[in-house]
SEMIVEX-924638 format. One record per atom (N, C-alpha, C, CB): x, y, z; residue in one letter; atom name. Coordinates in steps of 0.02 Angstrom, whole numbers, plus 50000, padded with zeros to 5 digits. Atoms other than C-alpha are relative to their C-alpha. Glycine has a CB too. Example, Ala and Ser with C-alpha at 12.3 -4.5 7.8 and 13.67 -1.06 7.14 Angstrom:
2
+-------+-------+-------+------+------+
:     x :     y :     z : type : atom :
+-------+-------+-------+------+------+
: 50045 : 49941 : 50000 :    A :    N :
: 50615 : 49775 : 50390 :    A :   CA :
: 50045 : 50060 : 50000 :    A :    C :
: 49950 : 50001 : 50062 :    A :   CB :
: 49958 : 49941 : 49997 :    S :    N :
: 50684 : 49947 : 50357 :    S :   CA :
: 49961 : 50055 : 50037 :    S :    C :
: 50020 : 50023 : 49929 :    S :   CB :
+-------+-------+-------+------+------+
This chain:
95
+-------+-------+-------+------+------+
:     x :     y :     z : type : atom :
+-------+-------+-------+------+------+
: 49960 : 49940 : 49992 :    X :    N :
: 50938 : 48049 : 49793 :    X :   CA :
: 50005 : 50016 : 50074 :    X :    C :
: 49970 : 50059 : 49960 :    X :   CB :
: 49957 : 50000 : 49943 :    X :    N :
: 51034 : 48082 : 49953 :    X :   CA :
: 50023 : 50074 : 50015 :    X :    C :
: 50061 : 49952 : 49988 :    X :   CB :
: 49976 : 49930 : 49992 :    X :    N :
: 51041 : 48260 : 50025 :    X :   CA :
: 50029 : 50007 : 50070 :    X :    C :
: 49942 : 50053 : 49988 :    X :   CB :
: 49955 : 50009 : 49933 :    X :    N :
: 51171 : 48279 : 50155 :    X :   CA :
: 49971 : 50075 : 50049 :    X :    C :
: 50106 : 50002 : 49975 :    X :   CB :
: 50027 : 49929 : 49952 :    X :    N :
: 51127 : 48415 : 50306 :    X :   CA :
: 50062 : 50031 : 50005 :    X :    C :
: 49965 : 49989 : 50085 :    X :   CB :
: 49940 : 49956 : 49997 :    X :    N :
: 51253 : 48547 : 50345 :    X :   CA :
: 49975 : 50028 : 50067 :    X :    C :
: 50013 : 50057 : 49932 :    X :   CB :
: 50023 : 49989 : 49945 :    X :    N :
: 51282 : 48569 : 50510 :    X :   CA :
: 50015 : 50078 : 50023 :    X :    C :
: 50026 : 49948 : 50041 :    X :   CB :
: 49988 : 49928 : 49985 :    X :    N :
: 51322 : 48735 : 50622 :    X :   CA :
: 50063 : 50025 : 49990 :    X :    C :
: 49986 : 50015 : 50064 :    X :   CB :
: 49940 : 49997 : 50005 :    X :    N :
: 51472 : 48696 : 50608 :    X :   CA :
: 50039 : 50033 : 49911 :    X :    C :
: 50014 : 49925 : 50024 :    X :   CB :
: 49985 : 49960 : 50087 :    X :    N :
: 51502 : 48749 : 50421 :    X :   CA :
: 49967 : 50044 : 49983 :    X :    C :
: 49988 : 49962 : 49937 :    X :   CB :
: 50018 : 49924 : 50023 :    X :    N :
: 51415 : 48920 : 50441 :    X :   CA :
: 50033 : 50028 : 50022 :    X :    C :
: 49946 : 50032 : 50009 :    X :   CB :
: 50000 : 49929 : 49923 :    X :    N :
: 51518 : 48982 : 50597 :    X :   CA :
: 50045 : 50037 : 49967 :    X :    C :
: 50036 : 49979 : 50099 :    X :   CB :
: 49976 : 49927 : 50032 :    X :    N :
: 51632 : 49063 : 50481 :    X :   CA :
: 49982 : 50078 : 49977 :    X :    C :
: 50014 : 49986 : 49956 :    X :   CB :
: 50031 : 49947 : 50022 :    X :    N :
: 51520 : 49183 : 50433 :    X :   CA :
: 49965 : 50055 : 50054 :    X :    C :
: 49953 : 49972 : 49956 :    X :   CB :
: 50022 : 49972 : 49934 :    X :    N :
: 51481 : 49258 : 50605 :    X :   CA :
: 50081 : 50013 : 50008 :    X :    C :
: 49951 : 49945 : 50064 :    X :   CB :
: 49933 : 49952 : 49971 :    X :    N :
: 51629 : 49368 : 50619 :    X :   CA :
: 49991 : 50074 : 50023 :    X :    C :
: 50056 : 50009 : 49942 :    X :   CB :
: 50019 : 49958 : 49954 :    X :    N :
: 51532 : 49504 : 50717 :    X :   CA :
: 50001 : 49982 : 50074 :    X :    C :
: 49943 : 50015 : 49984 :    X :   CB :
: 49984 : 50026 : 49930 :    X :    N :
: 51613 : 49528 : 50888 :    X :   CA :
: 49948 : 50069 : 50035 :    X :    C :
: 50104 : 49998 : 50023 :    X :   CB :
: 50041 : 49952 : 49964 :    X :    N :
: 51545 : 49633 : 51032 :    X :   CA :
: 50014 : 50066 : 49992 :    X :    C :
: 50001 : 49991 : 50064 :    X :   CB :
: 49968 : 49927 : 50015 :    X :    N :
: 51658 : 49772 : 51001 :    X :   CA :
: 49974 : 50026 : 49938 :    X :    C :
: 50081 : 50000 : 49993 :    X :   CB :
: 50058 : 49966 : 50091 :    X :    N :
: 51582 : 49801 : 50797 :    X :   CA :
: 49942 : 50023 : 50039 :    X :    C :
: 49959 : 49919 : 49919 :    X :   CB :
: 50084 : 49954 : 49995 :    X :    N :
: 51406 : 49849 : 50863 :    X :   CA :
: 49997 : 50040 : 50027 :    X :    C :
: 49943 : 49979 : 50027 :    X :   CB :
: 49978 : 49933 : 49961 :    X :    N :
: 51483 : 49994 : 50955 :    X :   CA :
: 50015 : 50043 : 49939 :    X :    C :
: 50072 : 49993 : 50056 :    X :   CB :
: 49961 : 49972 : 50057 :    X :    N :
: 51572 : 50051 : 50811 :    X :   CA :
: 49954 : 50001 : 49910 :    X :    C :
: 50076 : 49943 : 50001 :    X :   CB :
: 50031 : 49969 : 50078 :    X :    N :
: 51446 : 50034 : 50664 :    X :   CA :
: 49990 : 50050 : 49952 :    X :    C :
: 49959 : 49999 : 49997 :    X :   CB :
: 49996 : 49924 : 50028 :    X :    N :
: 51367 : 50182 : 50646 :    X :   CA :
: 50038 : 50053 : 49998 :    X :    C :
: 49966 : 50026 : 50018 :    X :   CB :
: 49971 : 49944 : 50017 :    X :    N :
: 51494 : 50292 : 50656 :    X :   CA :
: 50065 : 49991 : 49950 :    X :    C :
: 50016 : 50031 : 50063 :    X :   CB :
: 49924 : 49993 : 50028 :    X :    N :
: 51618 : 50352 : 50540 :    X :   CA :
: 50070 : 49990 : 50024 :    X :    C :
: 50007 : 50052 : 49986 :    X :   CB :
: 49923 : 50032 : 49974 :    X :    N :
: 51795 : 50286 : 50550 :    X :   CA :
: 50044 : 50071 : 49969 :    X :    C :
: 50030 : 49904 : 49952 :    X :   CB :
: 49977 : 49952 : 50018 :    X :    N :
: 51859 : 50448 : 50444 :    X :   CA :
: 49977 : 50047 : 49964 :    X :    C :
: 50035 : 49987 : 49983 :    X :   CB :
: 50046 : 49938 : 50013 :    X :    N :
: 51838 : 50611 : 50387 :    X :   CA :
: 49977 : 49989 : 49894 :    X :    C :
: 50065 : 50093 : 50027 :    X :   CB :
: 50023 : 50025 : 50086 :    X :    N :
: 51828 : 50519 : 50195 :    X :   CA :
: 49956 : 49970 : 50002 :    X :    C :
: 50043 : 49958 : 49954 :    X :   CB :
: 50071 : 50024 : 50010 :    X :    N :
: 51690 : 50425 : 50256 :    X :   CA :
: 49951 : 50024 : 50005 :    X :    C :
: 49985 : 49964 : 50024 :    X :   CB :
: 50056 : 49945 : 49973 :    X :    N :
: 51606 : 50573 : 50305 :    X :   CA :
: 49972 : 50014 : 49941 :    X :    C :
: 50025 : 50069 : 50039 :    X :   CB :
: 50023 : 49969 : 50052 :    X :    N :
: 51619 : 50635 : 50154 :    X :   CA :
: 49965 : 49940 : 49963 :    X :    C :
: 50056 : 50039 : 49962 :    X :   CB :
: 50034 : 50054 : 50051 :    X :    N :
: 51579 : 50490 : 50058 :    X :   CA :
: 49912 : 49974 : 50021 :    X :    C :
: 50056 : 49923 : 50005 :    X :   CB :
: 50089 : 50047 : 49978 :    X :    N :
: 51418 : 50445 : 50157 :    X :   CA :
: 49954 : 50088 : 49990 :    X :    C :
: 49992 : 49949 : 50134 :    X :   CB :
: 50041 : 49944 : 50040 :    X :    N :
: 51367 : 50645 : 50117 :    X :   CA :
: 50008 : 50004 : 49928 :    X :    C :
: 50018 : 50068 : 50025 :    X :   CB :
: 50028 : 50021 : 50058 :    X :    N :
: 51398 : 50621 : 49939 :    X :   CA :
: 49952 : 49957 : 49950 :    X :    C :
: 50026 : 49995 : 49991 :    X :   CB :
: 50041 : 50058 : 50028 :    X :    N :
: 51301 : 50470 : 49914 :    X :   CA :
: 49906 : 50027 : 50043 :    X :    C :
: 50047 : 49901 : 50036 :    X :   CB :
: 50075 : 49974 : 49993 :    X :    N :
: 51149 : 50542 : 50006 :    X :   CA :
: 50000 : 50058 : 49982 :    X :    C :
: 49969 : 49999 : 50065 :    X :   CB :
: 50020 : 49938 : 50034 :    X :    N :
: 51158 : 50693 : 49907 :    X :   CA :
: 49978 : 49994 : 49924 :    X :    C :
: 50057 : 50048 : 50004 :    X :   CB :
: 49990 : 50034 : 50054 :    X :    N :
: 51179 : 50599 : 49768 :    X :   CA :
: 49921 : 49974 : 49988 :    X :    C :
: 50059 : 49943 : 50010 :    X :   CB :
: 50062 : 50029 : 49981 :    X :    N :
: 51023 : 50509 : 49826 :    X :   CA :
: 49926 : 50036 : 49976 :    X :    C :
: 50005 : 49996 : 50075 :    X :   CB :
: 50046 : 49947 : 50005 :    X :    N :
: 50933 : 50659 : 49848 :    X :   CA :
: 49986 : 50034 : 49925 :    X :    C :
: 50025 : 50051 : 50047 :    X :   CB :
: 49995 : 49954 : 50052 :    X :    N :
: 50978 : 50741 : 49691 :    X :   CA :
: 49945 : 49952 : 49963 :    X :    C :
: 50081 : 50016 : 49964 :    X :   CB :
: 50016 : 50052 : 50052 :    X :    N :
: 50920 : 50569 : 49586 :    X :   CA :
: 49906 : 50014 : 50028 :    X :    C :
: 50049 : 49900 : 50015 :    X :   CB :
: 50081 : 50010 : 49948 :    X :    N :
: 50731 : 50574 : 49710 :    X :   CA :
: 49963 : 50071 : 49965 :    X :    C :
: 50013 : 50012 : 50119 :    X :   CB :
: 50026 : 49925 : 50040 :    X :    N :
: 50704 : 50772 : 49645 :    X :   CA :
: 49986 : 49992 : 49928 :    X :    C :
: 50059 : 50062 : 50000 :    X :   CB :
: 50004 : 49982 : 50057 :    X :    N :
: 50736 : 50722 : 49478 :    X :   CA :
: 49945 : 49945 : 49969 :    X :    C :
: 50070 : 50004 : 49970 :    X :   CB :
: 50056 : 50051 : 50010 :    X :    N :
: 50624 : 50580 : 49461 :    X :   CA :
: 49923 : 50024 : 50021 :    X :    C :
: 50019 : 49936 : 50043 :    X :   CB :
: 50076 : 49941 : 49974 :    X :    N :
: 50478 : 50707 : 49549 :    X :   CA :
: 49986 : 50027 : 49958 :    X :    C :
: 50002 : 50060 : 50050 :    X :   CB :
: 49976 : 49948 : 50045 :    X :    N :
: 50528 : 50830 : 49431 :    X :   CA :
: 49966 : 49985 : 49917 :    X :    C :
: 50092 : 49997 : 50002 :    X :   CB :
: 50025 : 50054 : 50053 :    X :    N :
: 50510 : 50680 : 49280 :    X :   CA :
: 49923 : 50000 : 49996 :    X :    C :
: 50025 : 49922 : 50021 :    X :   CB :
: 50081 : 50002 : 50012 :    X :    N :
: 50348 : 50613 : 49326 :    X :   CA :
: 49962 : 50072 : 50011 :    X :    C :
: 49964 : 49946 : 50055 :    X :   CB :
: 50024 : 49938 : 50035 :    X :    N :
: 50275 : 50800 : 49337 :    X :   CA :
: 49995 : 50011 : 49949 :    X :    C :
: 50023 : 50042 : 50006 :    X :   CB :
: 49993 : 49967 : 50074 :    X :    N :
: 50321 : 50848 : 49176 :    X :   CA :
: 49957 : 49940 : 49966 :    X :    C :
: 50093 : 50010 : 49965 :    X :   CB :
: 50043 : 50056 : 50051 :    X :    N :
: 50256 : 50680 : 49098 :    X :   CA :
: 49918 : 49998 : 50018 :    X :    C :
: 50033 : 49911 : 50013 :    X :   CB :
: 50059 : 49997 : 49992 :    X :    N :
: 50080 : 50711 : 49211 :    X :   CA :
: 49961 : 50047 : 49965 :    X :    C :
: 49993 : 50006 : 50054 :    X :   CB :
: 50021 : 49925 : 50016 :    X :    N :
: 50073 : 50892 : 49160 :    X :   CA :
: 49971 : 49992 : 49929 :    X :    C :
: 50067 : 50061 : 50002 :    X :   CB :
: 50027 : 50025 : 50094 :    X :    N :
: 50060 : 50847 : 48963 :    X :   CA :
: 49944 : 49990 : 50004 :    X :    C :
: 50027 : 49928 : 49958 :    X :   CB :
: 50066 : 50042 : 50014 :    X :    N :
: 49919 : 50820 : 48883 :    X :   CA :
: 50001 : 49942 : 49957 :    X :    C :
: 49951 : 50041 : 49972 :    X :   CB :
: 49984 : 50066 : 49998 :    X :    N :
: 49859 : 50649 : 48850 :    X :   CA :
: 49919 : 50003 : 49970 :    X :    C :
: 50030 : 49959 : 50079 :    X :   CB :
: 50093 : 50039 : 50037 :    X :    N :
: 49685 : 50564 : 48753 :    X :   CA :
: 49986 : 50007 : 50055 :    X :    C :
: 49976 : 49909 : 49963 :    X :   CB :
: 50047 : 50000 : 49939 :    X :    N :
: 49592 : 50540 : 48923 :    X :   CA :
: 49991 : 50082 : 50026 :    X :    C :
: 50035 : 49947 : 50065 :    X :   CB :
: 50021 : 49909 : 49988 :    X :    N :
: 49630 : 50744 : 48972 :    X :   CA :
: 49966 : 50050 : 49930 :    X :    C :
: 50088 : 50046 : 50020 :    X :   CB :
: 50041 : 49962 : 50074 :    X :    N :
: 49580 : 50805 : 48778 :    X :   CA :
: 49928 : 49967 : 50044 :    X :    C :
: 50024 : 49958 : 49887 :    X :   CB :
: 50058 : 50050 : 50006 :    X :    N :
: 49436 : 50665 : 48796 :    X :   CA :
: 49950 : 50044 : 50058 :    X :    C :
: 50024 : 49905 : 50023 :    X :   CB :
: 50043 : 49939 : 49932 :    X :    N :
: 49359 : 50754 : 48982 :    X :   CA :
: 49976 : 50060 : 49964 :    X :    C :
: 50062 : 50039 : 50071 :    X :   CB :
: 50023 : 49924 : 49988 :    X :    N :
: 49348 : 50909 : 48917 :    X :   CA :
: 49935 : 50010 : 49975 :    X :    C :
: 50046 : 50053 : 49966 :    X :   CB :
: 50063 : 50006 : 50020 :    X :    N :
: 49168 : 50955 : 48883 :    X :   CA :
: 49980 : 50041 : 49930 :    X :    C :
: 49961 : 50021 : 50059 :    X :   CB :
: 49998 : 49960 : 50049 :    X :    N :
: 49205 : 51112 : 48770 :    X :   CA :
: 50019 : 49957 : 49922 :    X :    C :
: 50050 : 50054 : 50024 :    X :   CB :
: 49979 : 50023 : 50046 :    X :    N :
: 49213 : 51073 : 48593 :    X :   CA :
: 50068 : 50016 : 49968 :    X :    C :
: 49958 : 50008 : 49970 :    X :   CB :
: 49942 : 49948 : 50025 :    X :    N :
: 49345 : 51212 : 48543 :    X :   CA :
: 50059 : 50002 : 50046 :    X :    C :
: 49974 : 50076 : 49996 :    X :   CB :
: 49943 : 50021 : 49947 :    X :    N :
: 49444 : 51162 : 48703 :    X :   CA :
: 50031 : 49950 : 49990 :    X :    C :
: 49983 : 49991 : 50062 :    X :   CB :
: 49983 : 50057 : 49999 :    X :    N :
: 49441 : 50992 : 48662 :    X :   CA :
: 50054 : 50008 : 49941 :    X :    C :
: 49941 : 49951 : 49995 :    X :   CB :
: 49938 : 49999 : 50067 :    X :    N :
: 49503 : 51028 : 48474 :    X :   CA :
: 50074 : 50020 : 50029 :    X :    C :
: 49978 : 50067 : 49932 :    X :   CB :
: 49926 : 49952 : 49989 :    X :    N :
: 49642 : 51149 : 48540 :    X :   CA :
: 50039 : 49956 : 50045 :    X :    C :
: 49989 : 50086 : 50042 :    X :   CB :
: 49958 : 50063 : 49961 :    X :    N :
: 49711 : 51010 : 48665 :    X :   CA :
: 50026 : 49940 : 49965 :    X :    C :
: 49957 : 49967 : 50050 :    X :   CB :
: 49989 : 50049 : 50060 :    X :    N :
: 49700 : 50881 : 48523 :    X :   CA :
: 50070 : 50019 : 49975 :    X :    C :
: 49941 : 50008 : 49936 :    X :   CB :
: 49930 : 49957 : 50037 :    X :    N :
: 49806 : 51002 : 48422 :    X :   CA :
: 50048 : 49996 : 50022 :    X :    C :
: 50005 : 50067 : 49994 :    X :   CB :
: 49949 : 50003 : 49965 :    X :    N :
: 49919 : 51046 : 48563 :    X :   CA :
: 50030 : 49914 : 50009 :    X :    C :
: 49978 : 50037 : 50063 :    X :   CB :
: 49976 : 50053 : 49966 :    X :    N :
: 49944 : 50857 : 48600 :    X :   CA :
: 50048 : 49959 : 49936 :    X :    C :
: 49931 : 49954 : 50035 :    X :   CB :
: 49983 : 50018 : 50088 :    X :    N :
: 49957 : 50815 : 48391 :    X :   CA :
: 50083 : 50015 : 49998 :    X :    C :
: 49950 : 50068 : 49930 :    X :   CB :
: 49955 : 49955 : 50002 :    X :    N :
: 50090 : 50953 : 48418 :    X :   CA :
: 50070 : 49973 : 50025 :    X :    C :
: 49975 : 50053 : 50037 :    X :   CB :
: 49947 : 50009 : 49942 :    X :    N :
: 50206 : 50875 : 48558 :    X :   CA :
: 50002 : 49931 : 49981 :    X :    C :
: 49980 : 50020 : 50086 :    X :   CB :
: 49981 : 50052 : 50037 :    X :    N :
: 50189 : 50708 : 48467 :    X :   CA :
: 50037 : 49987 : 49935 :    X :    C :
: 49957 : 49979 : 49993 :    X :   CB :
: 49948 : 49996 : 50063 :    X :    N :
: 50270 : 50766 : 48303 :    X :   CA :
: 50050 : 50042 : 50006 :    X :    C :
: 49971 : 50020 : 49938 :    X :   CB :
: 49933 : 49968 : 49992 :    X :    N :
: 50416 : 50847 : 48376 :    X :   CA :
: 50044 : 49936 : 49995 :    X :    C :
: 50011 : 50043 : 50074 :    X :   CB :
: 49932 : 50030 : 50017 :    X :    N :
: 50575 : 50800 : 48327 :    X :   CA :
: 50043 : 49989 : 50050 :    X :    C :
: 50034 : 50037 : 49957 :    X :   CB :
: 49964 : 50009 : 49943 :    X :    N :
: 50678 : 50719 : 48448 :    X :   CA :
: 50069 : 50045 : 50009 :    X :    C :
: 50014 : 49928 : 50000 :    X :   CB :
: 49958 : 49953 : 49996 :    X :    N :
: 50790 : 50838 : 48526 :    X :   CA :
: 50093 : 49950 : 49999 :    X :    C :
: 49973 : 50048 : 50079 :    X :   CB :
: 49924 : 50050 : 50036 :    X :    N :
: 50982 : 50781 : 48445 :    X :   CA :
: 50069 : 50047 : 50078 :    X :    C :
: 50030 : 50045 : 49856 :    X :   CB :
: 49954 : 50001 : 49955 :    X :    N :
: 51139 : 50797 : 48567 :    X :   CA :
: 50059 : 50037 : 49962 :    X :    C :
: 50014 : 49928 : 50027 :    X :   CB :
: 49941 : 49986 : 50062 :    X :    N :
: 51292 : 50879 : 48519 :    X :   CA :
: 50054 : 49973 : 49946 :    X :    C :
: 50032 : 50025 : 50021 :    X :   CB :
+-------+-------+-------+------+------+
């Protein structure tokens, strides 16, 4: 088996960055890209809060290992319960 090389010559297409582009990158070309590059990092942002937001709520619960810690007996039951509780709910239905 015979593997041919590829020289420089059959990449240079792909180098179509001149001197003038690296002036011009970072900035916006129009006032739609403005917007568009603040929607997408708001967008960003929004998705980053809500995933914080997520895992919170799923830490906050109680869970076997937080019943299990507790030392009280009547604490422990009542966490059990509560946890029994939030396991036999009915999945909330959509409209």
């Amino acid at each position: 088996m015979r593997i041919a090389m590829q020289t420089l010559s059959n990449w240079d297409h792909f180098d179509t960055a001149s001197k003038d582009d690296d002036e011009v990158i970072g900035q916006p070309k129009s006032p739609e890209d403005v917007v568009d590059q603040f929607g997408v990092r708001t967008a960003l942002l929004v998705l980053c809060v809500a995933f914080f937001l997520a895992a919170m709520w799923v830490l906050s619960g109680p869970s076997f290992p937080k019943c299990s810690a507790l030392g009280n007996v009547n604490e422990r039951n009542a966490c059990y319960s509560e946890l029994r509780d939030e396991l036999l709910k009915h999945p909330a239905k959509g409209p």
